[in-house]
C-alpha positions as CSV (number, residue, x, y, z in Angstrom):
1,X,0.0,0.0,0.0
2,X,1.3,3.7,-0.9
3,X,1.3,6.3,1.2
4,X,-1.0,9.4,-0.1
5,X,0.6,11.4,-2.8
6,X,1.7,14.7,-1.7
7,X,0.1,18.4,-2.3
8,X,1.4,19.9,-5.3
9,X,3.7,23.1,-4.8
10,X,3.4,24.1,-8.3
11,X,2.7,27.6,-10.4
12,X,0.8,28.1,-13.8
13,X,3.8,28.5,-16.1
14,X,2.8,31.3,-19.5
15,X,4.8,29.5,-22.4
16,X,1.5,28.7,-24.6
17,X,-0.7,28.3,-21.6
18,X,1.2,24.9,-20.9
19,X,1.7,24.2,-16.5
20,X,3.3,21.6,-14.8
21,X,3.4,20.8,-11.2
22,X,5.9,18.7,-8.8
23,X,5.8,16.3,-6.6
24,X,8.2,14.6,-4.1
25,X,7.5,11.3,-2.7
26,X,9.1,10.2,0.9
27,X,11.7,8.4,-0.7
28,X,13.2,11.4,-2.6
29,X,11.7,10.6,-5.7
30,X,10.8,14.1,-7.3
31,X,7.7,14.0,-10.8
32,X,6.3,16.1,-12.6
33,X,3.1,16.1,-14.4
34,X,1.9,18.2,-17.1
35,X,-1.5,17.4,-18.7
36,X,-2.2,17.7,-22.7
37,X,-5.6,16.3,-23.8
38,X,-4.7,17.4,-27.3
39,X,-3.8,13.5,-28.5
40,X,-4.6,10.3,-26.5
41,X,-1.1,10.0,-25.9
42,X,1.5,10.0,-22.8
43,X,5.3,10.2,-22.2
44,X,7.5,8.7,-19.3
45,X,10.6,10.3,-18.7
46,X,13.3,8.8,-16.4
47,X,15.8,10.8,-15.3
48,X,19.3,9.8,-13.7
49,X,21.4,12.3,-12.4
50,X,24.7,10.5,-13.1
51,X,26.5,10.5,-16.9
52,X,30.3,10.6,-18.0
53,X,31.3,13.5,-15.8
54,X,30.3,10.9,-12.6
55,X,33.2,8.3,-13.8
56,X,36.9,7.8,-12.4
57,X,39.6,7.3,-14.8
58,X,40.2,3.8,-15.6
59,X,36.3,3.3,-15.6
60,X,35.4,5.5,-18.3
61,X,32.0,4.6,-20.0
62,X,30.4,2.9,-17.4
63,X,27.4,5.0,-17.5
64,X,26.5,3.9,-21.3
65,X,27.6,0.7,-20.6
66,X,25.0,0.6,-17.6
67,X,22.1,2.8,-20.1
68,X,22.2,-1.1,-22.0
69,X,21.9,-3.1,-19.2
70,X,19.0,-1.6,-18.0
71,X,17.1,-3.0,-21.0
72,X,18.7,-6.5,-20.4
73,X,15.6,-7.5,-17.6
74,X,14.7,-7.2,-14.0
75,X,12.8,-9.1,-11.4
76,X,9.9,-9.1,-13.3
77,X,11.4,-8.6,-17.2
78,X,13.0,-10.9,-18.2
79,X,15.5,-10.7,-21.1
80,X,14.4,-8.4,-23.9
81,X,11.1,-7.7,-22.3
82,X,11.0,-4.0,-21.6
83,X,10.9,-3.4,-25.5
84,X,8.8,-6.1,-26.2
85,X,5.9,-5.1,-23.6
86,X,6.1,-1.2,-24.7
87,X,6.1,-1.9,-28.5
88,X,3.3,-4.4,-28.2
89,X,1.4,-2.3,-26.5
90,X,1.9,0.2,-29.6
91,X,4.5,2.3,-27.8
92,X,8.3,3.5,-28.5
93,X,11.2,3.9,-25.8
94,X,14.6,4.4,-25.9
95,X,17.5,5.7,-23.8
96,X,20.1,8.1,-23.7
97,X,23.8,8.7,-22.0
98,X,25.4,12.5,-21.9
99,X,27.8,14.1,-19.8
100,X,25.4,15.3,-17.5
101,X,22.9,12.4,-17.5
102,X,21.4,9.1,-18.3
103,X,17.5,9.1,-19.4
104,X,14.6,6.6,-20.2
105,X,11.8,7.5,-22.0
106,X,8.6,6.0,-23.7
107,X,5.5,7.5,-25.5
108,X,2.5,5.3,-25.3
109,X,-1.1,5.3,-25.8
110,X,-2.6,7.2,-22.8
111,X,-4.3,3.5,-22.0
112,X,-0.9,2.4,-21.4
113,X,0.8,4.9,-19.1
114,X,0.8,2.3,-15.9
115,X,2.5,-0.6,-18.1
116,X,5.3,2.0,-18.5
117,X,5.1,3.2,-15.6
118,X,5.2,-0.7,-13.7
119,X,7.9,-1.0,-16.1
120,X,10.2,1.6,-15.2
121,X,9.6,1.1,-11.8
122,X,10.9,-2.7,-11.8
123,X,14.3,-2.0,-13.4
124,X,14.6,1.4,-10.5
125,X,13.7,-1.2,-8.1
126,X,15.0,-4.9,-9.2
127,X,17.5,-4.4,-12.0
128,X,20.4,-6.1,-10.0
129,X,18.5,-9.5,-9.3
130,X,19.0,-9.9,-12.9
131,X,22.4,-8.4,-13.8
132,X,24.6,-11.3,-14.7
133,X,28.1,-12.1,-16.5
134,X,26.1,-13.2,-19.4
135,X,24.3,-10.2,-19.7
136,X,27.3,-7.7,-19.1
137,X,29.3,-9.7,-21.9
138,X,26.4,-9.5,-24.3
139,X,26.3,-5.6,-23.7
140,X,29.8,-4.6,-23.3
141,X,30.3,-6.2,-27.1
142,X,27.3,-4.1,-28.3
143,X,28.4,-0.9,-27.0
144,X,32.0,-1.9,-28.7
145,X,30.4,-2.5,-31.5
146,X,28.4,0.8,-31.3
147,X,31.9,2.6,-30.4
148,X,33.4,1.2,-33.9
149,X,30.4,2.0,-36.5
150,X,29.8,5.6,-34.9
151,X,33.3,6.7,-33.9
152,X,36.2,4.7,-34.9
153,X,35.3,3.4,-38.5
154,X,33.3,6.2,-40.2
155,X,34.8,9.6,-41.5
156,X,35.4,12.2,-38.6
157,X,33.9,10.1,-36.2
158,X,36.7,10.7,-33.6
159,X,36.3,14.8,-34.2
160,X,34.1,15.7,-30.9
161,X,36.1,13.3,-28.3
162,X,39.5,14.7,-29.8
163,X,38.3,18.6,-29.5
164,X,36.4,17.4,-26.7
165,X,40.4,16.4,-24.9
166,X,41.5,19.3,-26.1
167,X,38.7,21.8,-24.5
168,X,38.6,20.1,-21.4
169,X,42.7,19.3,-19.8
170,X,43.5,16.0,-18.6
171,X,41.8,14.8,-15.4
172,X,38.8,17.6,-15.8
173,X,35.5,15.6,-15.4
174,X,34.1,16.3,-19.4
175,X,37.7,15.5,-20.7
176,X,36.3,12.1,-22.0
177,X,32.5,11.3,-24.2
178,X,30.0,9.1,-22.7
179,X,31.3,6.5,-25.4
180,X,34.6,5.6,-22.8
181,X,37.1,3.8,-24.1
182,X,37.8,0.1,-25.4
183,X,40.5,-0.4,-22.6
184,X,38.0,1.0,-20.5
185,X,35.1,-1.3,-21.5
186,X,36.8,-4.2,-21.2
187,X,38.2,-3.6,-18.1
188,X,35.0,-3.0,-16.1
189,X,33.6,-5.8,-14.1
190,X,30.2,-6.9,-12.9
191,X,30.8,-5.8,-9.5
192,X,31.4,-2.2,-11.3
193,X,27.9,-2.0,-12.4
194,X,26.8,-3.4,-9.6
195,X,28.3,-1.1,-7.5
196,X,27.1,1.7,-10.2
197,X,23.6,1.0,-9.9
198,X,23.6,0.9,-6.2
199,X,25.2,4.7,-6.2
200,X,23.0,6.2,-8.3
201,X,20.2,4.5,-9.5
202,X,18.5,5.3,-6.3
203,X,14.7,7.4,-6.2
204,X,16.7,10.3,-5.0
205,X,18.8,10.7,-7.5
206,X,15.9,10.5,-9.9
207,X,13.2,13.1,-11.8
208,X,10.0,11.5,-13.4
209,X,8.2,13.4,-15.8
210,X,4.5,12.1,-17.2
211,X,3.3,14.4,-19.7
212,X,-0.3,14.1,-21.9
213,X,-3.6,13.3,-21.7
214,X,-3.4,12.0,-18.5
215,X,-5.4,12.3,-14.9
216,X,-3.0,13.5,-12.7
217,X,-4.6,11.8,-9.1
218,X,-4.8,8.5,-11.2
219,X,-0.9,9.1,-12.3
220,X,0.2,9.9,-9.2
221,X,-1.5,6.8,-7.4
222,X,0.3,5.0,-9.7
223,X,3.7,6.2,-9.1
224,X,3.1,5.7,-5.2
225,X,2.2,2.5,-5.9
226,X,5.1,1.3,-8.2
227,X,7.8,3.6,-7.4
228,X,6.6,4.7,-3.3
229,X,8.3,1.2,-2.2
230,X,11.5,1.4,-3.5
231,X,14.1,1.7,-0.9
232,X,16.3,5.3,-0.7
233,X,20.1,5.1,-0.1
234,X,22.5,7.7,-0.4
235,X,26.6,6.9,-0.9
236,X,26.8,9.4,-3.9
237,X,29.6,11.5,-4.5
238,X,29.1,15.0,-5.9
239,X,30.0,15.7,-9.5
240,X,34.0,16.9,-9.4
241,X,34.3,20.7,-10.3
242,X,34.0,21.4,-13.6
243,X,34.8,24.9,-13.7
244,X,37.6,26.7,-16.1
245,X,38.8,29.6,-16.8
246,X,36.7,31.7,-19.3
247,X,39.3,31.2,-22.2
248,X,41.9,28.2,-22.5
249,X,44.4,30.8,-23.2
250,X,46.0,29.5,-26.4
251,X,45.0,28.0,-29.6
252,X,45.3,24.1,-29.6
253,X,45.2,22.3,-32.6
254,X,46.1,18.8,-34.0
255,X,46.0,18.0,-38.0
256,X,44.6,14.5,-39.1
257,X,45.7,12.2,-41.8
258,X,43.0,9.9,-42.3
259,X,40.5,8.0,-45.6
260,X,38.0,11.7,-45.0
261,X,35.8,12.6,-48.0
262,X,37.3,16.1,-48.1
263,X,39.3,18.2,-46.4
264,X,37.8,20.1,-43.4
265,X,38.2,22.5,-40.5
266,X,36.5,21.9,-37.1
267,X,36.7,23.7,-34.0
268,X,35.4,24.0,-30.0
269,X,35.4,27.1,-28.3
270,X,34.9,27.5,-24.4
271,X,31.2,29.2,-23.6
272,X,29.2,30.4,-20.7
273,X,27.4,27.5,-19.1
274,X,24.0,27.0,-19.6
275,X,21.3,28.1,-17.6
276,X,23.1,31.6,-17.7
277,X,21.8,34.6,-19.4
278,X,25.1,34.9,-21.4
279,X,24.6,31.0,-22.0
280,X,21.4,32.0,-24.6
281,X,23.5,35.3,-25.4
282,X,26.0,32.9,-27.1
283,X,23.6,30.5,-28.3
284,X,22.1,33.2,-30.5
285,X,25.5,34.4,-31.7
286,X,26.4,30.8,-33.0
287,X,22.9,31.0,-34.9
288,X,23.6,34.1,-36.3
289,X,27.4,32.9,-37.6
290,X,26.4,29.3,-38.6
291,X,22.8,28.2,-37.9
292,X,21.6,27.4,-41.5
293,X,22.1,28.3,-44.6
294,X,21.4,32.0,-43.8
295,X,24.3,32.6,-41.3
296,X,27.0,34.7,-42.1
297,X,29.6,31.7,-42.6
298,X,27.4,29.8,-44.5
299,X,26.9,32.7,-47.0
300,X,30.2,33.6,-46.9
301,X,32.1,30.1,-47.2
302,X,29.2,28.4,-48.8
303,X,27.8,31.1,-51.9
304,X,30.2,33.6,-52.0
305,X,33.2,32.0,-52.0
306,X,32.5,28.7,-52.8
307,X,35.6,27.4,-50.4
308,X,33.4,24.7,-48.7
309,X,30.1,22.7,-49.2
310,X,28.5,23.0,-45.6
311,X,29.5,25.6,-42.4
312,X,27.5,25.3,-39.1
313,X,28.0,27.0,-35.7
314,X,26.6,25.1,-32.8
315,X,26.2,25.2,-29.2
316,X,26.4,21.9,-26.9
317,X,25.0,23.5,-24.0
318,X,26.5,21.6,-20.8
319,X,25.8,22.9,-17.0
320,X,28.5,21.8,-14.9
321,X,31.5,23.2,-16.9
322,X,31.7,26.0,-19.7
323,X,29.5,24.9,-22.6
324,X,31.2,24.2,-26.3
325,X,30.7,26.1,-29.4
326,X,31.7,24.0,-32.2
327,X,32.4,25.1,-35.8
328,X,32.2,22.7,-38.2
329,X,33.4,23.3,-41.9
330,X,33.4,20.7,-45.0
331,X,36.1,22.0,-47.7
332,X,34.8,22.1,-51.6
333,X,37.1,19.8,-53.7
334,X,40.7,21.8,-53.8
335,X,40.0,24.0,-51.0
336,X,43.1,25.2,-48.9
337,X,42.4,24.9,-45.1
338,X,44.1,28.4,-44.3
339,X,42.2,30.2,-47.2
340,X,38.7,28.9,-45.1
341,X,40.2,29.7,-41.6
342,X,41.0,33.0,-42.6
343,X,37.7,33.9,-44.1
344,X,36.0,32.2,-40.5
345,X,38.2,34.5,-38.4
346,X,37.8,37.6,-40.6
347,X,33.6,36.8,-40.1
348,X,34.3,36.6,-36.1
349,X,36.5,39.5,-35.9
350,X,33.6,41.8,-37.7
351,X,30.6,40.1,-35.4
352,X,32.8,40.8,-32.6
353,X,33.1,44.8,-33.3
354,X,29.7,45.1,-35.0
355,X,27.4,42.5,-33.6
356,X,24.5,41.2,-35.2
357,X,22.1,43.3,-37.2
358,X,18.5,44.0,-36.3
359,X,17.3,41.7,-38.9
360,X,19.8,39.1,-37.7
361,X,18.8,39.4,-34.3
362,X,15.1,39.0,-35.2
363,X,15.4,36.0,-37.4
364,X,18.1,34.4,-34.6
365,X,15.9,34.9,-31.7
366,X,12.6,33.4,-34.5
367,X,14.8,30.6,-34.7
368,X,15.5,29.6,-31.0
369,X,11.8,30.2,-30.0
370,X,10.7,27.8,-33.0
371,X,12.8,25.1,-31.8
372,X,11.7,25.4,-28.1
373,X,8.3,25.6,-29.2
374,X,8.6,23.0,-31.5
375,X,10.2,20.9,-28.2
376,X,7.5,21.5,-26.1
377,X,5.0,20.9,-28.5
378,X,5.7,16.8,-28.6
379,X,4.9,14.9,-24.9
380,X,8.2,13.3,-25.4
381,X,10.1,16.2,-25.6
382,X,8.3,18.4,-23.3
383,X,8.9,15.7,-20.5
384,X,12.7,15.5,-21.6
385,X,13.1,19.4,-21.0
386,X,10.9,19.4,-17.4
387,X,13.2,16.5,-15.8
388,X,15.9,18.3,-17.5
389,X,15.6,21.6,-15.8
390,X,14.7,19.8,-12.3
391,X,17.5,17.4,-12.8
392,X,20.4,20.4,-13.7
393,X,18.9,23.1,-12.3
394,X,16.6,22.2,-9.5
395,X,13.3,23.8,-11.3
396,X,11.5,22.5,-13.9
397,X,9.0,25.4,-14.4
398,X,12.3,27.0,-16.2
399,X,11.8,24.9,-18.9
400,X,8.2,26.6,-19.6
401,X,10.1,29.9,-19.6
402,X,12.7,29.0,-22.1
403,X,11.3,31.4,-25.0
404,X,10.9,34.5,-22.6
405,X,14.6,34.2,-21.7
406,X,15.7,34.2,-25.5
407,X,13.7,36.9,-26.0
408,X,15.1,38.9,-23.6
409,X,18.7,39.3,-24.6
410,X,19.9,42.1,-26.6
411,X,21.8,42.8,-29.7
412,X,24.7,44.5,-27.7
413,X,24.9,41.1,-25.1
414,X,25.1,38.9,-28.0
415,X,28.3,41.2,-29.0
416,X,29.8,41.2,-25.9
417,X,29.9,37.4,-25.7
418,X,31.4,36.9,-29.1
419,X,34.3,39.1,-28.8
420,X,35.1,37.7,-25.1
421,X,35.0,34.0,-26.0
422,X,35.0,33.8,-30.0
423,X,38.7,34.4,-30.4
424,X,41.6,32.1,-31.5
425,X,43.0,31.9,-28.0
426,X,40.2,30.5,-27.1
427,X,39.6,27.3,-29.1
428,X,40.6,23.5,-30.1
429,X,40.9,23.0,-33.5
430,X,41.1,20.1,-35.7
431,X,42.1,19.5,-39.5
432,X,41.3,16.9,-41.8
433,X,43.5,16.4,-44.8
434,X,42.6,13.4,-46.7
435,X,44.5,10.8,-47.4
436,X,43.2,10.3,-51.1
437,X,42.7,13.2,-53.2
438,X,39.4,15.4,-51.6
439,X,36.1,14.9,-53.3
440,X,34.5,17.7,-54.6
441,X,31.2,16.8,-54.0
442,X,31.8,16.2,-49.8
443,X,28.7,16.2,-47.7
444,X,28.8,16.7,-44.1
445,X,29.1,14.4,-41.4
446,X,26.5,14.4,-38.7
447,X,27.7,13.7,-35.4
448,X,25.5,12.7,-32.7
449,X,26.2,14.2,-28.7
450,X,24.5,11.5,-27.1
451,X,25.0,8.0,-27.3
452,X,21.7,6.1,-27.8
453,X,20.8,2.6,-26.8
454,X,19.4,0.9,-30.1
């Protein structure tokens, strides 16, 4: 039997008349609930405060490794059950490892929100009654695997956790990618996930989000009932400090020899963390410089002077150490590196004294609000971005204020942040030369930020 839920403590929030309240059960557990009767349709979002910056050295990837095992069965689950039972019941689910956390999520009919909720539940509660050797094997060869085909064996696939080294010094908690390494992977043991699981897969270090058409006293009944009885327990270290100086003080860089389709010029430059006004200031300067194929650096490298086939300019905002900027620029076939570097520099150097222009600013700040608004629009994704803001910031009404925030930074802070932390001094940088002659017709790589159980 559960105890009775507690009174909610939460405000009406303004972004397109959506509201969420909050709820903490006595076991530390903290959920959210935000109702959408638009589509007959709910989303379960778990959220673990522990991801790669939570690691030792030595035992680096452990938190992916561990995102996989929790789909390999618990007490009640076995095998592949988890995915059968939410796909049979016409729903989808997946997981995700960052820096800064690990997350579980389904979408389901809203019929079906207690099967996912049961579900998530038993592995919170009961995953180590069925974490075996065989199991742990069968995983650490699929995240290997996963290591090789996204990282290792595909064209620029080592780019982020090479800038990424370079950004962050040796020993700083975001100096290695949730991916870890193959020396790493191998060497942990089942007593290391074990002994992970019982650190931080605990109901207080946890944020549950339910969001759609759901009945919030019915939802929260059922997370008493499946989630109310599973024991607390502390043990957990806080994150190491992630802090840096503003600017890594001189230009790093490292030039690659490897089978590339083209030539190309990336590079990460130190930003303000996020959650920080000067966070969304920078955010908007990267969308003016690179965010689509009417930034400045894509006009300039892309139409005018036809030096590479793709420039971008994005932001991975991170909130325990500065966030990255990273530049990322494909070379047309016979393209000198130094001819597209100096163009890049010449295009910061002028943002930096001029800043954007009205019309820049207008369309930048357009942008950002669309894509927020086009996050909170989905029950997945506005469930991702509540636990997210109660996981890294403590409130997840902030992510319901997003848009205002954006909205609110000016032409002359978006300037400011630019000249202070888009300089050369203040950035990793990476060249590609090919090994075989460049091909004209290159296409950017994508590269994913998250790895993502399959």
């Amino acid at each position: 039997m559960g105890h009775t839920p507690p009174p909610s403590s939460a405000q009406q929030a303004p972004t397109g008349g959506l509201s969420a309240t909050e709820h903490r059960l006595p076991n530390g557990l903290r959920v959210v609930l935000s109702e959408d009767h638009q589509t007959p349709v709910a989303a379960v979002c778990l959220w673990y405060d522990v991801g790669s910056r939570h690691e030792v050295e030595g035992r680096t990837g452990l938190a992916h490794l561990f995102e996989h095992l929790m789909f390999q069965g618990s007490a009640q689950v076995a095998g592949n059950g988890h995915f059968e039972l939410v796909q049979g019941a016409g729903g989808s689910l997946n997981g995700t490892t960052s820096f800064e956390r690990t997350n579980y999520f389904e979408t389901m009919p809203a019929h079906e929100l207690e099967l996912a909720l049961w579900l998530e539940a038993d592995r919170m509660g009961s995953l180590l009654t069925a974490l075996d050797e065989e199991s742990m094997e069968n995983q650490r060869d699929v995240v290997k695997n996963e290591r090789r085909q996204r990282y290792d064996n595909v064209p620029y696939g080592t780019a982020f956790e090479r800038l990424t080294a370079m950004a962050y010094p040796e020993g700083h908690p975001y100096h290695h990618t949730p991916i870890g390494s193959m020396a790493d992977l191998d060497a942990a043991s089942l007593e290391d996930a074990r002994a992970f699981f019982r650190t931080y897969y605990a109901p207080s270090n946890a944020v549950l989000s339910v969001v759609g058409d759901i009945d919030p006293e019915q939802t929260l009944a059922w997370v008493e009932k499946y989630f109310g009885t599973i024991p607390s327990h502390s043990g957990k270290q806080p994150p190491r400090d992630g802090s840096l100086p503003e600017v890594i003080g001189a230009e790093q860089r490292q030039l690659i020899e490897e089978d590339v389709p083209s030539r190309a010029l990336m590079a990460a430059y130190r930003l303000p963390a996020d959650g920080t006004r000067a966070g969304d200031a920078a955010d908007l300067a990267l969308t003016v410089l690179g965010g689509g194929e009417s930034s400045r650096l894509h006009n300039r490298l892309v139409r005018h002077d036809r030096t590479a086939v793709a420039a971008g300019f994005g932001m991975l905002r991170l909130a325990g150490a500065p966030s990255l900027g990273w530049l990322d620029v494909k070379a047309s076939g016979g393209a000198e590196i130094a001819e597209i570097e100096s163009a890049v520099d010449e295009e910061l150097r002028r943002f930096a004294e001029e800043g954007p222009t009205p019309e820049e600013m207008e369309r930048a700040q357009a942008q950002l609000e669309r894509e927020w608004l086009d996050q909170l629009a989905t029950v997945g994704g506005r469930a991702d971005e509540l636990c997210r803001y109660a996981v890294l910031f403590g409130d997840p009404q902030l992510a319901l204020t997003a848009t205002a925030r954006v909205l609110a930074v000016t032409a002359e802070e978006v300037r400011e942040v630019a000249a202070a932390r888009l300089r050369p001094d203040n950035r990793a940088v990476l060249v590609y030369e090919p090994t075989e002659a460049p091909a004209a017709d290159a296409e950017a790589t994508a590269h994913d930020q998250e790895e993502t159980a399959q």
